[in-house]
BAVO-473967 format. One record per residue (C-alpha): x negated, y negated, z; residue in three letters; chain. Coordinates in Angstrom, 3 decimals, padded with zeros to 6 digits. Example, Ala and Ser with C-alpha at 12.3 -4.5 7.8 and 13.67 -1.06 7.14 Angstrom:
REM residues 2
ATOM      east     north        up    r  c
ATOM  -012.300   004.500   007.800  ALA  A
ATOM  -013.670   001.060   007.140  SER  A
This chain:
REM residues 391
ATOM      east     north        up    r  c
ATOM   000.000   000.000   000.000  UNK  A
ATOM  -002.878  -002.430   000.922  UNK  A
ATOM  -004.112  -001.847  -002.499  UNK  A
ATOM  -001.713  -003.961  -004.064  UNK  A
ATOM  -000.036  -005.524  -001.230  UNK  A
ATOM  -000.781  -008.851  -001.637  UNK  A
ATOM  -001.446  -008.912  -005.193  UNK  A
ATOM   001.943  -008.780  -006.172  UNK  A
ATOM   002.842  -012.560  -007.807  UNK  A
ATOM  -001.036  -013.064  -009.121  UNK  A
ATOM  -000.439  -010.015  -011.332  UNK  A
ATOM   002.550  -010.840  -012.812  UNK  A
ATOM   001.321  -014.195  -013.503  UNK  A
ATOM  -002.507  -014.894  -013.668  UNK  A
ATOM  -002.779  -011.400  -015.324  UNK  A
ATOM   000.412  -010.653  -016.999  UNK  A
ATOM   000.559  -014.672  -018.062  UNK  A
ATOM   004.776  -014.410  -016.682  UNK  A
ATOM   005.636  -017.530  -015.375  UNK  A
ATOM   005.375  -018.747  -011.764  UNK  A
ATOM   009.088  -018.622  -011.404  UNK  A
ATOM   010.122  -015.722  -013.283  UNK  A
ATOM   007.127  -013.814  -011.136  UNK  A
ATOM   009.313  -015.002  -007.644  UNK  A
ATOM   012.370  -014.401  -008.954  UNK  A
ATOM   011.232  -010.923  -009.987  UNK  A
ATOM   010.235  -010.310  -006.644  UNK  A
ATOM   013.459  -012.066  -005.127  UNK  A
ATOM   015.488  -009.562  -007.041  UNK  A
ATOM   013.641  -006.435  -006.651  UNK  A
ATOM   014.300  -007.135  -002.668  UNK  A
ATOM   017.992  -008.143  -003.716  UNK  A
ATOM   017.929  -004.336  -005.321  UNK  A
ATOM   016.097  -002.774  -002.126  UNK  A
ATOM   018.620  -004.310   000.206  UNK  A
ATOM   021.629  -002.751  -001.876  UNK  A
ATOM   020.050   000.981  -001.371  UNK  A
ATOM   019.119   000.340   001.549  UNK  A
ATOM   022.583   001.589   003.295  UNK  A
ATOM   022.096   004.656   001.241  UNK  A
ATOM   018.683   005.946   002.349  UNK  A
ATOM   020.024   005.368   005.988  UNK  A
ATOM   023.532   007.477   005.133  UNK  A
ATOM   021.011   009.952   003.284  UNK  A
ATOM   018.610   009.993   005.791  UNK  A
ATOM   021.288   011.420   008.923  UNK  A
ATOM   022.820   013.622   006.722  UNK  A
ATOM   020.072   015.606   004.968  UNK  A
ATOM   017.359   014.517   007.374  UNK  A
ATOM   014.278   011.877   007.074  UNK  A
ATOM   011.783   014.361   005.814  UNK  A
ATOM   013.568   014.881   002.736  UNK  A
ATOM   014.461   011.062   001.941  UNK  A
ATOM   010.552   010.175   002.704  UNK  A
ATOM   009.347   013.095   000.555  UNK  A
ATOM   011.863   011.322  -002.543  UNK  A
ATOM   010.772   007.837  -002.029  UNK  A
ATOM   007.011   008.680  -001.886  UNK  A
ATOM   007.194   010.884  -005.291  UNK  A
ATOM   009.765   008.296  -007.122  UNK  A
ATOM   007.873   005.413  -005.700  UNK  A
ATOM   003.960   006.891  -007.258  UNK  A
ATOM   005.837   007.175  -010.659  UNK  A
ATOM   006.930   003.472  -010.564  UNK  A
ATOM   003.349   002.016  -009.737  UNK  A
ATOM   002.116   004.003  -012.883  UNK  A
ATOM   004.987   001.862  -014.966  UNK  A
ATOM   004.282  -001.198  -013.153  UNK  A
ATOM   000.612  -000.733  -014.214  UNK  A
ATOM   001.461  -001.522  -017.742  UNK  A
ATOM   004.137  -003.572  -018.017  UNK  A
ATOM   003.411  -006.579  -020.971  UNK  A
ATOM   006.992  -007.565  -021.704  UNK  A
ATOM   009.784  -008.899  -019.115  UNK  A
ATOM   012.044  -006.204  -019.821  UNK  A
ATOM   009.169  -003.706  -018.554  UNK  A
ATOM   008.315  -005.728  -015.743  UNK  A
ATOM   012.037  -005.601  -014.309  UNK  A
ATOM   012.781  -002.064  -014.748  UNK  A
ATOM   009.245  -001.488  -012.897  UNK  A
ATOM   009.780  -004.070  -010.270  UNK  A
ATOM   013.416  -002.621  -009.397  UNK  A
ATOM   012.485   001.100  -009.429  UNK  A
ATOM   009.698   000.100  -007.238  UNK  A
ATOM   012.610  -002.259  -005.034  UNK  A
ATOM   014.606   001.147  -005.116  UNK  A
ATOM   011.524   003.481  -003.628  UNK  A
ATOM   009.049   001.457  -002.244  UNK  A
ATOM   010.842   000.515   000.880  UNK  A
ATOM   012.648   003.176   001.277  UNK  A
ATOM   010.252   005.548   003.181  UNK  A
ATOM   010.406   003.124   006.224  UNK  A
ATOM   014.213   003.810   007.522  UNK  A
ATOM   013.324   007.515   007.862  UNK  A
ATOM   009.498   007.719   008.887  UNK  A
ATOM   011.488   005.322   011.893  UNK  A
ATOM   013.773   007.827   012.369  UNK  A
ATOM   011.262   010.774   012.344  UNK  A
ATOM   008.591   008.944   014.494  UNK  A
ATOM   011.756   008.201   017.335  UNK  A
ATOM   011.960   012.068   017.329  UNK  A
ATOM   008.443   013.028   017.677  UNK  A
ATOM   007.893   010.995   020.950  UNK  A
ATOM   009.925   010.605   024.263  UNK  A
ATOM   012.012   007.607   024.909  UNK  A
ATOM   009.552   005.792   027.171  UNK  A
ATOM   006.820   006.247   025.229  UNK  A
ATOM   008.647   004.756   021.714  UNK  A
ATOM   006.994   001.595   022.209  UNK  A
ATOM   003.718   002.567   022.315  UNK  A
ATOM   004.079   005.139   019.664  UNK  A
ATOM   005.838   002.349   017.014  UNK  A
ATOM   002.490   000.283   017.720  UNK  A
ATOM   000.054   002.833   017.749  UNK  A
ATOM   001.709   003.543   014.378  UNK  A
ATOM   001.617   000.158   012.713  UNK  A
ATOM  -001.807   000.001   014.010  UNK  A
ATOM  -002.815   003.096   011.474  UNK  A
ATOM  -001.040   001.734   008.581  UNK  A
ATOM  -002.460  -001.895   008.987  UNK  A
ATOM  -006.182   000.405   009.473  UNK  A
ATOM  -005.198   001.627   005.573  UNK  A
ATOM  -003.582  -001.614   004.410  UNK  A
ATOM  -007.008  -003.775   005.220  UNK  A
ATOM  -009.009  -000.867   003.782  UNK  A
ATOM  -007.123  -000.917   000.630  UNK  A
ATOM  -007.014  -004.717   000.544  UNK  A
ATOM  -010.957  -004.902   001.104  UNK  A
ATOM  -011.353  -002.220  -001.955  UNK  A
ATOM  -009.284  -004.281  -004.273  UNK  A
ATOM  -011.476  -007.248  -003.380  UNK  A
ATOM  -013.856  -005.093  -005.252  UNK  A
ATOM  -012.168  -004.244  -008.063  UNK  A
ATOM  -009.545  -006.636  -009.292  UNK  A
ATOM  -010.268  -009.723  -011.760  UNK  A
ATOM  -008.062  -011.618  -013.702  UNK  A
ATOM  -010.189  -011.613  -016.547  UNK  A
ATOM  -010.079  -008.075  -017.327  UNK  A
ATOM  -006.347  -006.450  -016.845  UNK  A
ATOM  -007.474  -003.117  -016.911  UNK  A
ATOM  -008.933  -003.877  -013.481  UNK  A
ATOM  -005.320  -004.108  -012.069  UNK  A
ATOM  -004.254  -000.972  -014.281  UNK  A
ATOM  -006.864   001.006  -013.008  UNK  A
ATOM  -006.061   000.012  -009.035  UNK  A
ATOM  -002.105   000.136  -009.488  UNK  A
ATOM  -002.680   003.681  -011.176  UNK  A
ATOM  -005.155   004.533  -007.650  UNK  A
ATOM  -002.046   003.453  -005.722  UNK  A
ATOM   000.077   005.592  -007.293  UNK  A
ATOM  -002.370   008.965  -006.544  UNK  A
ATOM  -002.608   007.852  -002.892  UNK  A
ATOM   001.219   007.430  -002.455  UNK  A
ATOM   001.136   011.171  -003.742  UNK  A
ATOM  -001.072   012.392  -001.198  UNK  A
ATOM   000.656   010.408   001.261  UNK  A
ATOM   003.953   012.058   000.186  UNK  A
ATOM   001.547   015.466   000.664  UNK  A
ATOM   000.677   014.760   004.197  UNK  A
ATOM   004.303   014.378   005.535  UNK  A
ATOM   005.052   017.625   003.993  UNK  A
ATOM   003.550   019.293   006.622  UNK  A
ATOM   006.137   017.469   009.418  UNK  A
ATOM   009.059   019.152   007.527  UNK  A
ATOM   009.991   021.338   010.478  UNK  A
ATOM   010.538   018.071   012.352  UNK  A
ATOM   012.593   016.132   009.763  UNK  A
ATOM   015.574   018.066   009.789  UNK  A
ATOM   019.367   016.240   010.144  UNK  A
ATOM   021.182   016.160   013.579  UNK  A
ATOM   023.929   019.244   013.361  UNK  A
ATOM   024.707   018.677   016.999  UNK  A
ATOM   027.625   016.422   016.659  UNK  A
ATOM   029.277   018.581   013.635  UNK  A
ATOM   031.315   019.870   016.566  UNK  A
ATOM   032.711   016.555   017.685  UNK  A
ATOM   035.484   014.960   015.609  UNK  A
ATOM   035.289   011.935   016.556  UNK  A
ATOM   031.342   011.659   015.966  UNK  A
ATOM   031.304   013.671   012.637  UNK  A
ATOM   033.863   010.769   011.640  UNK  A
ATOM   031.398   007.547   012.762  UNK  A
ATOM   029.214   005.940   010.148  UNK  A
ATOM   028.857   002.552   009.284  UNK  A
ATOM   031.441   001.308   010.895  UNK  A
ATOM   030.336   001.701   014.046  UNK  A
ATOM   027.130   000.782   013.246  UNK  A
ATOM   028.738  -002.867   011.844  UNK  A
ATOM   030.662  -003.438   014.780  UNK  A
ATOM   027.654  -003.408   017.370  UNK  A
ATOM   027.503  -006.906   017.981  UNK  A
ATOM   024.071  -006.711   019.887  UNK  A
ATOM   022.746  -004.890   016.565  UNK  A
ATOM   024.017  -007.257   014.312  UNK  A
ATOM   022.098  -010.163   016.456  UNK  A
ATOM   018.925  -008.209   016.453  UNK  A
ATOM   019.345  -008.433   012.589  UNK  A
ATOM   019.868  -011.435   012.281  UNK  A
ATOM   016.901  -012.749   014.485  UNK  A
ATOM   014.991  -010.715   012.958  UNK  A
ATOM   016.006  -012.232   009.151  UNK  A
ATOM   015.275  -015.479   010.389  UNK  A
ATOM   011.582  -014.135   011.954  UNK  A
ATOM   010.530  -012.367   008.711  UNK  A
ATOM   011.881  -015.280   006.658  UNK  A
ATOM   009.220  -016.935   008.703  UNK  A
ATOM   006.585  -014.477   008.384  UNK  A
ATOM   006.488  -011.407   006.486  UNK  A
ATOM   008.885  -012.216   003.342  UNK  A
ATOM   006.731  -015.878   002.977  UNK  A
ATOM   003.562  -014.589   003.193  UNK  A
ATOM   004.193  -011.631   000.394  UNK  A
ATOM   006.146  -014.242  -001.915  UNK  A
ATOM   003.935  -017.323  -002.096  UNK  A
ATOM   000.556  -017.458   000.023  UNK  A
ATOM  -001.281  -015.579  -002.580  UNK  A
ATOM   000.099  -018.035  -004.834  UNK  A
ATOM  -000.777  -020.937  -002.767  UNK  A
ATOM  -004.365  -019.356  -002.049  UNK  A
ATOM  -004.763  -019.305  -005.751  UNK  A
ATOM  -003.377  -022.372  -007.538  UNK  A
ATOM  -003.310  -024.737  -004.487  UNK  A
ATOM  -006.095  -024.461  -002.764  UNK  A
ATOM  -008.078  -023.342  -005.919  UNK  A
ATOM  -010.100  -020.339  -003.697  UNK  A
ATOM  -010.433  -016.761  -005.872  UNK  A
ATOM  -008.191  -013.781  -006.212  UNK  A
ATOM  -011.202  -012.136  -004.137  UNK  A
ATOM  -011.068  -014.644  -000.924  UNK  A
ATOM  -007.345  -012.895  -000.413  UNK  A
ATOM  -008.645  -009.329   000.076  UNK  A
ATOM  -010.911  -010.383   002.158  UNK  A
ATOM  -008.373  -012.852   004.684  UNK  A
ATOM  -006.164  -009.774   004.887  UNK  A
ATOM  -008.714  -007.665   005.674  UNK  A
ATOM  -009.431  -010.142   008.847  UNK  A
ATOM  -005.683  -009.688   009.294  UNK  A
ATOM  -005.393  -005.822   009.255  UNK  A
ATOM  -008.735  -005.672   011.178  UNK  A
ATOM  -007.702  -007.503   014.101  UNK  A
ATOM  -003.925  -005.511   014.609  UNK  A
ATOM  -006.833  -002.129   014.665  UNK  A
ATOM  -008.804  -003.632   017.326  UNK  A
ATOM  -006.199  -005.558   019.320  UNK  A
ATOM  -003.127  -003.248   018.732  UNK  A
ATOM  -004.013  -000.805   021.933  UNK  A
ATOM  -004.706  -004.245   024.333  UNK  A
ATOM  -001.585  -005.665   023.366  UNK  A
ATOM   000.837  -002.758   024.248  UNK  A
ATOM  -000.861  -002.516   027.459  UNK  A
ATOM  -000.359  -006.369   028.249  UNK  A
ATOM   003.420  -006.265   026.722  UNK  A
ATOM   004.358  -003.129   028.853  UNK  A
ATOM   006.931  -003.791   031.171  UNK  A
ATOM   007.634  -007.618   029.495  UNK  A
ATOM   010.787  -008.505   028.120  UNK  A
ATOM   011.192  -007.495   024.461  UNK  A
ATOM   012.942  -010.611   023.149  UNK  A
ATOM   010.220  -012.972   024.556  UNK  A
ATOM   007.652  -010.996   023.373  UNK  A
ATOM   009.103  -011.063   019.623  UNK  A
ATOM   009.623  -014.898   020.668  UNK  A
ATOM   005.626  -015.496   021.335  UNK  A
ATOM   005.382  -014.086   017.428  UNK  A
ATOM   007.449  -016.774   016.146  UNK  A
ATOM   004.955  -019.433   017.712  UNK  A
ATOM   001.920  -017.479   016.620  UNK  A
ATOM   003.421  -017.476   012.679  UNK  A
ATOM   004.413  -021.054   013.150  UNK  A
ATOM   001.001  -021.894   013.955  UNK  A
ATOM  -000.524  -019.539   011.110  UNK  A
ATOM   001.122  -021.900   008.465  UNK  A
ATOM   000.588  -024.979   010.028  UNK  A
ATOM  -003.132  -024.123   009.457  UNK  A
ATOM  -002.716  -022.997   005.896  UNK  A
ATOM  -001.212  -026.717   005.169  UNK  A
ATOM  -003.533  -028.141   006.624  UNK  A
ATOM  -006.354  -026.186   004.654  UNK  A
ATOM  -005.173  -028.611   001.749  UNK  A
ATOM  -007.097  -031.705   003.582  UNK  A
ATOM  -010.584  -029.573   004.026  UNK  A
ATOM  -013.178  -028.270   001.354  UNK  A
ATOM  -013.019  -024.826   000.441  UNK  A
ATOM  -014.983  -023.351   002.417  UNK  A
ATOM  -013.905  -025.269   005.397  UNK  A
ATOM  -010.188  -023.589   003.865  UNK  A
ATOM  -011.371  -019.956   003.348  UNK  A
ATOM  -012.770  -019.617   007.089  UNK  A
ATOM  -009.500  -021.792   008.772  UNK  A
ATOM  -007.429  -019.421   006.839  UNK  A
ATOM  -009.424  -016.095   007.928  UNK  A
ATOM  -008.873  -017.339   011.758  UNK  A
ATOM  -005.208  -017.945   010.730  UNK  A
ATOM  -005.056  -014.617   009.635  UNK  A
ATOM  -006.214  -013.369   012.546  UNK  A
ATOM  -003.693  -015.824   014.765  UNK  A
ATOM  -000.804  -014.089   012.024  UNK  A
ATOM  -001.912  -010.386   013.154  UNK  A
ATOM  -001.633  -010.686   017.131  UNK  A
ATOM   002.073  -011.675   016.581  UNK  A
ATOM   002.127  -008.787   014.404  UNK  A
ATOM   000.673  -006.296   017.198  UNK  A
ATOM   003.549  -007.955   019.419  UNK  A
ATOM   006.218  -008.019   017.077  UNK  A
ATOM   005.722  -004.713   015.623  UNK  A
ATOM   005.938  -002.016   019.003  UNK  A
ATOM   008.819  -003.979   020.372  UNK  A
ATOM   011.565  -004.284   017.429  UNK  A
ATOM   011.831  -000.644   016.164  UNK  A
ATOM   011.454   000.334   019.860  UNK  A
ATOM   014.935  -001.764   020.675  UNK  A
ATOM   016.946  -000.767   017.833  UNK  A
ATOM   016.408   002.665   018.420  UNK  A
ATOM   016.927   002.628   022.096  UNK  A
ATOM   020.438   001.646   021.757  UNK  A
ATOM   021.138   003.553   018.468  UNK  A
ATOM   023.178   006.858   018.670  UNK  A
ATOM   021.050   010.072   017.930  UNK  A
ATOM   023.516   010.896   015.137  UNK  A
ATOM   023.301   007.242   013.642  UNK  A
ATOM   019.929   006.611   014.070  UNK  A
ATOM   018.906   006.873   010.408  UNK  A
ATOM   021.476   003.819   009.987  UNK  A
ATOM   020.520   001.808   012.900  UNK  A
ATOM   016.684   002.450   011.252  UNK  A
ATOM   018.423   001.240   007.607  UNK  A
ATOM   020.328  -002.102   008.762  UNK  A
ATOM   016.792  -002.462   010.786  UNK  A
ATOM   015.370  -002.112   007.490  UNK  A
ATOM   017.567  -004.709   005.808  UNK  A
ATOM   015.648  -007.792   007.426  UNK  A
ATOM   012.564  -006.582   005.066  UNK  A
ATOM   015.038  -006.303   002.078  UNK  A
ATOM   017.147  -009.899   002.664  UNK  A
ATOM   013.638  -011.728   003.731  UNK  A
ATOM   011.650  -010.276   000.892  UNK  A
ATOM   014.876  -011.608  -001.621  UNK  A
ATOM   015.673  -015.247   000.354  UNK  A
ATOM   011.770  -015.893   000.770  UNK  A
ATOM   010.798  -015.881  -002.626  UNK  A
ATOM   013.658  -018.026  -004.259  UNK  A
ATOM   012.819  -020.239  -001.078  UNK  A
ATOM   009.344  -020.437  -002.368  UNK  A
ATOM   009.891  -020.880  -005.932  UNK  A
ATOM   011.904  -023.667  -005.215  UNK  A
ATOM   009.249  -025.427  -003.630  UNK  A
ATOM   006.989  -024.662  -006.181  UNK  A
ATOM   009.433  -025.266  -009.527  UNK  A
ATOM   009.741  -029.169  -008.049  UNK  A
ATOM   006.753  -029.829  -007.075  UNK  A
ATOM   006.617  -029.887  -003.096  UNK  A
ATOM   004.637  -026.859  -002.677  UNK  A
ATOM   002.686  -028.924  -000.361  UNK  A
ATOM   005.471  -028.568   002.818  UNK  A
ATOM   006.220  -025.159   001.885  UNK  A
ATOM   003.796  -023.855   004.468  UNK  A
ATOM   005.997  -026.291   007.521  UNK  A
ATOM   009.013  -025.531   006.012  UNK  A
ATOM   008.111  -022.091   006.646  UNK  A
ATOM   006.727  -022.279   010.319  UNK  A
ATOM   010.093  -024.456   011.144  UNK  A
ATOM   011.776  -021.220   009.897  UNK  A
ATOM   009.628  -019.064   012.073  UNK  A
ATOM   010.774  -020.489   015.009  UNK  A
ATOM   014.422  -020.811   014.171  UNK  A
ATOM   013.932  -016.933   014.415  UNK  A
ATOM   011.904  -017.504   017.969  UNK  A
ATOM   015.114  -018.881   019.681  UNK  A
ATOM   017.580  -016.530   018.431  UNK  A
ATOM   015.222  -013.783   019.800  UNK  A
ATOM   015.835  -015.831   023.110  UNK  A
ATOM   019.406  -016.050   023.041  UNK  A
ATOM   019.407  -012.339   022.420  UNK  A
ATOM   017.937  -011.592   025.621  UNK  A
ATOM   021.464  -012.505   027.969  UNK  A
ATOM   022.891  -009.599   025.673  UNK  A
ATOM   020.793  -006.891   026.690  UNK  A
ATOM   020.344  -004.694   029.765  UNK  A
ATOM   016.745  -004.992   031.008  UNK  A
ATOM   015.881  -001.635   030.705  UNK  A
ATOM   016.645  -001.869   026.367  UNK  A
ATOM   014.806  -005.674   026.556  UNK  A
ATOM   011.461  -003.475   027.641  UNK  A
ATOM   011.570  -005.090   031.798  UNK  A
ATOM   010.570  -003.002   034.192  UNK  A
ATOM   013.105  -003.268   037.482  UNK  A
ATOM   012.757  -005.512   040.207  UNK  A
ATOM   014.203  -006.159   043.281  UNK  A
ATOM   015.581  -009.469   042.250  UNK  A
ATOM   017.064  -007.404   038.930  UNK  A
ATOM   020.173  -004.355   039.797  UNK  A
């Protein structure tokens, strides 16, 4: 994934010569297209199990990075952006749902970081290799590192094979009428889950779904650095949530959830507050400021990432889980569609200058509703420990 991770809009554009905004769009609507499935895979995923739907995805998903690899015309681009949309994603939902099983309750927390820690470890290592490989100049470069992607995804797909005795659906309620009849409905009408989702939307409108969509872009054409420099600030990124992902689920242990997942939004405000003011320095002044900021980015990763999955799952039903995981799963899908018309719009007028505060504002938006959600939860699901002052 880190292969290609962040290369996403420079492709499409600086390689592909697409235009800035059809490039945005394209990614906008590929998201728009992820978030439509995404009640499917979670449907899918409690009724035949999350080992099957992850084994799909990773084998669907490897044959769209070989399209995507040599697309030339719009048409080709689209239907390789949207199966992509379609599979990419979709492993997440169900590797949630699978991981939740694996581990006891009290240790989900730890187990949903220690995770994110080991795909960030592969996402920086891929992201440092296409440093090395990549150049707009010569095309075949990305061909040739799309095409890699593709084999890894396979052997990916290979490795969770061998957890299929562990994958299999929930049969237990099949007994119960009234459980074999619940499905999304339920799932809709718990209030406390639909305000999780939405604070969430608003955080990774703030932070994830901006940073995919435009600070390549910015990185490239605003601040004039190279396609290279980018490889190398992620890699600062995924190499701090290895090294600080264990510290930081000892020191959030026992804190409240929503707070934590608060302390992100400031942490992302403050990465983009940097990166505009990287546009007053000289470059190399920009690339190091924007290394640290990466670094400032990943800690409210490492906090953000244990605690959210964590909470949705502690209050999901066993026999719902895969579509708690999904509607979980729909804040990547609605951020990575809302973010990048947001972004082209600042860059199609000509203020992509106060897209990076516009962006931190957002980020913090998201901060306060994680706050608000906090009177709506019992302290044991917002991650505090009991006191004597708490019953």
């Amino acid at each position: 994934m880190g292969l290609t991770l962040s290369l996403y809009v420079v492709y499409l554009h600086n390689v592909r010569g697409f235009s800035t905004g059809f490039s945005t769009l394209l990614l906008s609507v590929s998201a728009v297209a992820g978030l439509a499935s995404s009640p499917l895979w979670g449907t899918a995923t409690d009724r035949f199990g999350p080992i099957r739907m992850v084994l799909v995805a990773y084998v669907l998903e490897a044959g769209a990075l070989v399209l995507f690899a040599f697309v030339h015309t719009k048409g080709e681009a689209f239907l390789a952006a949207l199966l992509m949309a379609l599979f990419g994603g979709a492993g997440w939902g169900p590797s949630a749902t699978l991981l939740s099983r694996l581990v006891h309750e009290e240790h989900r927390q730890r187990a949903f970081g220690f995770n994110f820690m080991l795909v960030n470890l592969g996402i920086g290592f891929g992201g440092l290799v296409s440093a090395f490989i990549v150049n707009t100049h010569r095309p075949v470069t990305f061909t040739m590192l799309y095409l890699f992607n593709a084999g890894v995804t396979l052997v990916a797909a290979g490795l969770m094979f061998t957890l299929r005795a562990y994958g299999r659906p929930v049969t237990e309620h099949h007994d119960d009428p009234v459980k074999s009849a619940e499905g999304w409905g339920v799932v809709l009408r718990d209030k406390r889950l639909v305000q999780i989702v939405l604070a969430m939307l608003v955080l990774m409108i703030g932070g994830y779904g901006s940073l995919d969509a435009g600070f390549s872009l910015f990185v490239v054409n605003d601040l004039k650095l190279t396609v290279h420099s980018i490889g190398v600030m992620f890699f600062f990124n995924t190499s701090t949530i290895v090294l600080a992902q264990l510290w930081v689920l000892n020191r959030i242990h026992g804190k409240s959830r929503t707070r934590v997942m608060a302390t992100t939004a400031l942490l992302w405000c403050a990465f983009w507050i940097i990166l505009d003011v990287t546009l007053a320095v000289p470059k190399f002044v920009a690339f190091a400021s924007l290394c640290f900021a990466m670094v400032v980015f990943a800690v409210g990763e490492t906090m953000l990432s244990p605690v959210g999955p964590a909470l949705v799952n502690d209050i999901a039903p066993e026999h719902l889980r895969g579509r708690y995981n999904a509607a979980q799963g729909l804040t990547w899908g609605v951020s990575g569609s809302v973010a990048p018309a947001i972004t082209a719009l600042f860059f199609a007028n000509g203020i992509g200058n106060w897209w990076p505060f516009s962006t931190g504002m957002t980020a913090l938006c998201g901060g306060l509703l994680m706050l608000n959600l906090r009177r709506h939860l019992t302290p044991h699901e917002d991650g505090r420990e009991l006191t004597s002052n708490e019953p």
